[in-house]
C-alpha positions in Angstrom: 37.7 109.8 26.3 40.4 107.2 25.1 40.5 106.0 21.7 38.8 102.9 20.8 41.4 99.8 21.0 42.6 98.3 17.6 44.4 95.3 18.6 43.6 92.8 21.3 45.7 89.8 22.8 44.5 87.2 25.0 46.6 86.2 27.6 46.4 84.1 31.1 48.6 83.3 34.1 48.7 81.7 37.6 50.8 82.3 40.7 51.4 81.8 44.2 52.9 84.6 46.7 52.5 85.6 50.7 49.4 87.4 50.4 46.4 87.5 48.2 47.9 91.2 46.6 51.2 89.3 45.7 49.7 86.1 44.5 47.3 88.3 41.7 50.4 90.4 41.3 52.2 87.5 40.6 49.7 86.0 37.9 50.0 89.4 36.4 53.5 89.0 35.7 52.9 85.4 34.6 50.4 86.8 32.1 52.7 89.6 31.1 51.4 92.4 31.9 52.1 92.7 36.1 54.1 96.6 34.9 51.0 97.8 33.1 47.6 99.3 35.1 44.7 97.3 34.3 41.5 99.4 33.3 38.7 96.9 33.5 36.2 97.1 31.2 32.9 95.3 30.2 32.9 93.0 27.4 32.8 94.2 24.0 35.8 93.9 21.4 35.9 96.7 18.8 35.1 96.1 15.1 38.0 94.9 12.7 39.7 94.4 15.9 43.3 92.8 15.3 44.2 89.4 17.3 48.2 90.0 18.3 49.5 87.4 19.9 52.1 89.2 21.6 53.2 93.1 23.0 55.3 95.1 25.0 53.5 98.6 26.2 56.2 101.3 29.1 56.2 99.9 32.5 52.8 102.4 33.7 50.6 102.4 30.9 47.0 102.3 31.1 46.0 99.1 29.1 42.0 98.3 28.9 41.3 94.6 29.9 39.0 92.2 30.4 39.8 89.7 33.0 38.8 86.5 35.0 40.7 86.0 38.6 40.3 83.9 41.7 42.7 84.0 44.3 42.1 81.6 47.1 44.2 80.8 50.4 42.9 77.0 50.7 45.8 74.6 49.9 45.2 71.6 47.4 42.0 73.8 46.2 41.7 73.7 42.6 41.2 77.2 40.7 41.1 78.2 36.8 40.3 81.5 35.0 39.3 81.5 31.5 38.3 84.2 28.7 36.5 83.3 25.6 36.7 86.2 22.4 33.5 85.5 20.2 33.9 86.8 16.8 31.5 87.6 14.2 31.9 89.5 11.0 35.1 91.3 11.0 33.2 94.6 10.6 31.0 94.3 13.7 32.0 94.6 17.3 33.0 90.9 19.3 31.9 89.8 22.5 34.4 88.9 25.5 33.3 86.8 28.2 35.1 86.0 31.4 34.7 83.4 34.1 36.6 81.8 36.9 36.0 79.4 39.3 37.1 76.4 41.9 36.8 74.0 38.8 39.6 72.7 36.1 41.1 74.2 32.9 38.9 72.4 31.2 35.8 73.1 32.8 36.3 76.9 32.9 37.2 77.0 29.0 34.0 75.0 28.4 32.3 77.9 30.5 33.3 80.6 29.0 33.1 79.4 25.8 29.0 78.6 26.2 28.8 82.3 27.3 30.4 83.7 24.2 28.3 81.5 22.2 25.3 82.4 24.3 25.9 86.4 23.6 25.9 86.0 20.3 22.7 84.3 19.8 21.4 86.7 22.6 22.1 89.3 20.1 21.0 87.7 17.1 24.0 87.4 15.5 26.8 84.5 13.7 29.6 83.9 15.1 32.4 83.1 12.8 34.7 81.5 15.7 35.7 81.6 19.6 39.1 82.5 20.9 39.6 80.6 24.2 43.0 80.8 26.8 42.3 79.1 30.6 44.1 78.2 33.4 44.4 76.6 36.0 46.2 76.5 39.5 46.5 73.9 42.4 47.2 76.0 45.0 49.7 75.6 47.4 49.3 78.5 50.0 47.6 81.3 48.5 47.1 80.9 44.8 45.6 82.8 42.3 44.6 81.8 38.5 43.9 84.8 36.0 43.0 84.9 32.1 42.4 88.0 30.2 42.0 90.3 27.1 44.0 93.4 26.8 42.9 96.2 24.1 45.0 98.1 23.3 46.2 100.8 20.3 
């Protein structure tokens, strides 16, 4: 079993490339973490979690992440990815929501942002505030937007 994450950053990137694999691989990078393997995970942020706005982890590491993507091959499309961080009480776990979509920045931030604020009251509980990061991506050949949430130690 790994250790429950301590820290989180919120992150997002877009990118085009040759293929669909290159153009996520690229938004990776763009996102900074393209060197790290992604474990994807459902959407609950840890208690006392720390926001850290940047980090560096060896090329390899397994980093637990929440992510939005949409790649799509249809030039001139218009494509965002967005993740929204609801917080509550700094002792209670968060909620992370993801969404992406043939939409703008804007629109996908709004999303996301609804859903965080939805899970709360779903679970019957305040929210303090909402940690938001989307982008978006006109896409020239094959495009791809992605937004995330990396946990990490």
């Amino acid at each position: 079993m790994l250790p429950t994450p301590k820290k989180f950053t919120v992150m997002a990137g877009t990118a085009e490339g040759p293929t669909r694999l290159n153009a996520f691989d690229n938004a990776l990078l763009a996102a900074g973490i393209g060197n790290l393997n992604l474990l994807r995970v459902s959407s609950i942020l840890p208690p006392n979690a720390e926001e850290v706005e940047t980090f560096q982890m060896a090329p390899g590491s397994l980093l637990p992440t929440a992510y939005g993507t949409i790649t799509s091959e249809e030039p001139g499309a218009l494509i965002s990815a967005a993740v929204a961080v609801g917080i509550g009480r700094p002792d209670e776990y968060g909620v992370i929501m993801e969404f992406s979509g043939h939409c703008s920045r804007e629109e996908a931030a709004a999303t996301v942002e609804m859903m965080a604020r939805q899970a709360f009251e779903q679970r019957g509980r305040d929210l303090e505030r909402v940690v938001v990061r989307a982008v978006e991506h006109r896409v020239e050949a094959i495009g791809c937007a992605f937004a995330a949430v990396a946990l990490w130690y």
